[in-house]
C-alpha positions as semicolon CSV with decimal commas, in nm:
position;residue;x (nm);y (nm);z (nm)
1;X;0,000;0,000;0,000
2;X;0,155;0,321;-0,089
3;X;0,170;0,586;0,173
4;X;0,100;1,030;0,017
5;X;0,486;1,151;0,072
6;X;0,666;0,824;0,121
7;X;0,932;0,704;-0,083
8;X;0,974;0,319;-0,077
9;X;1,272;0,169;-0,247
10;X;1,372;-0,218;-0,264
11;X;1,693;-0,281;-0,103
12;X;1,933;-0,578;-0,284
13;X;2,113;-0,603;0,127
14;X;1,947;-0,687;0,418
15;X;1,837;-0,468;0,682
16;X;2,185;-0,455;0,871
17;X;2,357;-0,434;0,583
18;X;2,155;-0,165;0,442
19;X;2,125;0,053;0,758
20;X;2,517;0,068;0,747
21;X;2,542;0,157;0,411
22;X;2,311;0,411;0,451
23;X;2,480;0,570;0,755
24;X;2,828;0,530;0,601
25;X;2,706;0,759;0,300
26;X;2,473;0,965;0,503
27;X;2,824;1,078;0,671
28;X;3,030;1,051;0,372
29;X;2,859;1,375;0,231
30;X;2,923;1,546;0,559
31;X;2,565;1,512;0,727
32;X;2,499;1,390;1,122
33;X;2,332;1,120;1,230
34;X;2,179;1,223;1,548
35;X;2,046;0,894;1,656
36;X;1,942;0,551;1,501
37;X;1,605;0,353;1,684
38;X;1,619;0,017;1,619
39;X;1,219;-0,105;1,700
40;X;1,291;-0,462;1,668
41;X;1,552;-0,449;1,964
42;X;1,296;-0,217;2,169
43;X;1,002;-0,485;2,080
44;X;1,240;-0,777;2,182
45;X;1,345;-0,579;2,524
46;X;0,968;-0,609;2,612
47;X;0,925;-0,934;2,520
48;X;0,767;-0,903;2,195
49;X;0,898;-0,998;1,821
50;X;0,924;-0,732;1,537
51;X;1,077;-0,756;1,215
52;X;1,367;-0,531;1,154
53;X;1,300;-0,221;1,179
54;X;1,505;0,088;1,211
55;X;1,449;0,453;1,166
56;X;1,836;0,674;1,147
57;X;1,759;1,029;1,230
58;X;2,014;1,291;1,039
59;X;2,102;1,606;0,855
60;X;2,251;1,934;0,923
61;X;2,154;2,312;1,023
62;X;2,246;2,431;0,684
63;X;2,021;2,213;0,493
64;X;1,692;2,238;0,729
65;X;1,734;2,593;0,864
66;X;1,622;2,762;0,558
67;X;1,307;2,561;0,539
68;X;1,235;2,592;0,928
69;X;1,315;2,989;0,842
70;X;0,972;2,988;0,598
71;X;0,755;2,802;0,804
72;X;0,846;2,668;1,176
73;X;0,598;2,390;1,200
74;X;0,830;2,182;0,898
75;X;1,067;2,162;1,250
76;X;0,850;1,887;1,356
77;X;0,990;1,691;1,079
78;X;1,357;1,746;1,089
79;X;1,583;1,655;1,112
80;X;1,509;1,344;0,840
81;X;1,448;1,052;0,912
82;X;1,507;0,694;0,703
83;X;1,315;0,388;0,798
84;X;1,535;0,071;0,702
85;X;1,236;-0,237;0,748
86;X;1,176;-0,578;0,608
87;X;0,904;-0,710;0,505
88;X;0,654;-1,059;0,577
89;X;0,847;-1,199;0,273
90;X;1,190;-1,087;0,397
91;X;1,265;-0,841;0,143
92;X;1,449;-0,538;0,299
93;X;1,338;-0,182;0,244
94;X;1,412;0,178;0,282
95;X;1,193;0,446;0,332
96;X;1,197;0,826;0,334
97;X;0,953;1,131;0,366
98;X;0,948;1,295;0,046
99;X;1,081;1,692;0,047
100;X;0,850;1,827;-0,186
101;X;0,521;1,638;0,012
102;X;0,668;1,763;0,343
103;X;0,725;2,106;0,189
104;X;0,359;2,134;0,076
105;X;0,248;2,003;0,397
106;X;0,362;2,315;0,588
107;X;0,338;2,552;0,299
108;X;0,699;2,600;0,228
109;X;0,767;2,801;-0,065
110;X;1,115;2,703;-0,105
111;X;1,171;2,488;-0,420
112;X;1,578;2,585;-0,485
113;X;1,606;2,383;-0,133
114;X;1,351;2,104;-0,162
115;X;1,481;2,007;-0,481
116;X;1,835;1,986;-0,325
117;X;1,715;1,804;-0,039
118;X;1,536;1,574;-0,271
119;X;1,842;1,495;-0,483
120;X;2,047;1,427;-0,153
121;X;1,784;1,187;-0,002
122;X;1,809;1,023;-0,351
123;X;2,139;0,942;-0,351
124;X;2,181;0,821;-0,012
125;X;1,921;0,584;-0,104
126;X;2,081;0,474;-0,406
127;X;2,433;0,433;-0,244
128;X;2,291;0,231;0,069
129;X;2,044;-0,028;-0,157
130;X;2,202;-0,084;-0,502
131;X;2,454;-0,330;-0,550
């Protein structure tokens, strides 16, 4: 089922393997991961079983600063976030909120910067699922 504003792209590596390569390019082009929330250890720590699942949390000032400067309410999601999640027939996926949906969601007028951000999230999704 697709999702208004979610990207979903197949990944040819597993979850592990994926949510490295992701974070490994996600720093290679000089960006921060603040934090990565792996679900499937949190449901395991309570006794319960989840697929993988993780969500890395990144980006920097100069890339979501100009949006939060148009419309403050876009700060509610930044920095971005990538979900790295496999699915009931084990096939591993990665999954992002799309720029221009989250733009027109809080009435950003700031295309020279969503297209960037757009291109970025694009190629950090390339470099951590294709082979």
């Amino acid at each position: 089922m697709a999702l208004a504003g979610l990207t979903n792209i197949a990944s040819a590596f597993g979850p592990k393997e994926t949510a490295e390569r992701l974070e490994a390019a996600i720093k290679s082009k000089g960006l921060t991961v603040f934090a990565r929330v792996d679900h499937a250890a949190g449901a395991a720590a309570v006794g319960m079983a989840l697929r993988p699942t993780e969500v890395l949390i990144f980006g920097n000032a100069k890339g979501g600063t100009p949006l939060m400067q148009a419309q403050q309410s876009i700060g509610i999601d930044l920095p971005l976030k990538a979900l790295v999640w496999q699915d009931a027939a084990g096939k591993t996926w990665l999954s992002y909120n799309d720029p221009a949906w989250l733009a027109q969601r809080h009435n950003v007028e700031a295309p020279q910067v969503v297209a960037a951000l757009s291109a970025a999230l694009a190629a950090l999704a390339k470099a951590a699922t294709e082979g």
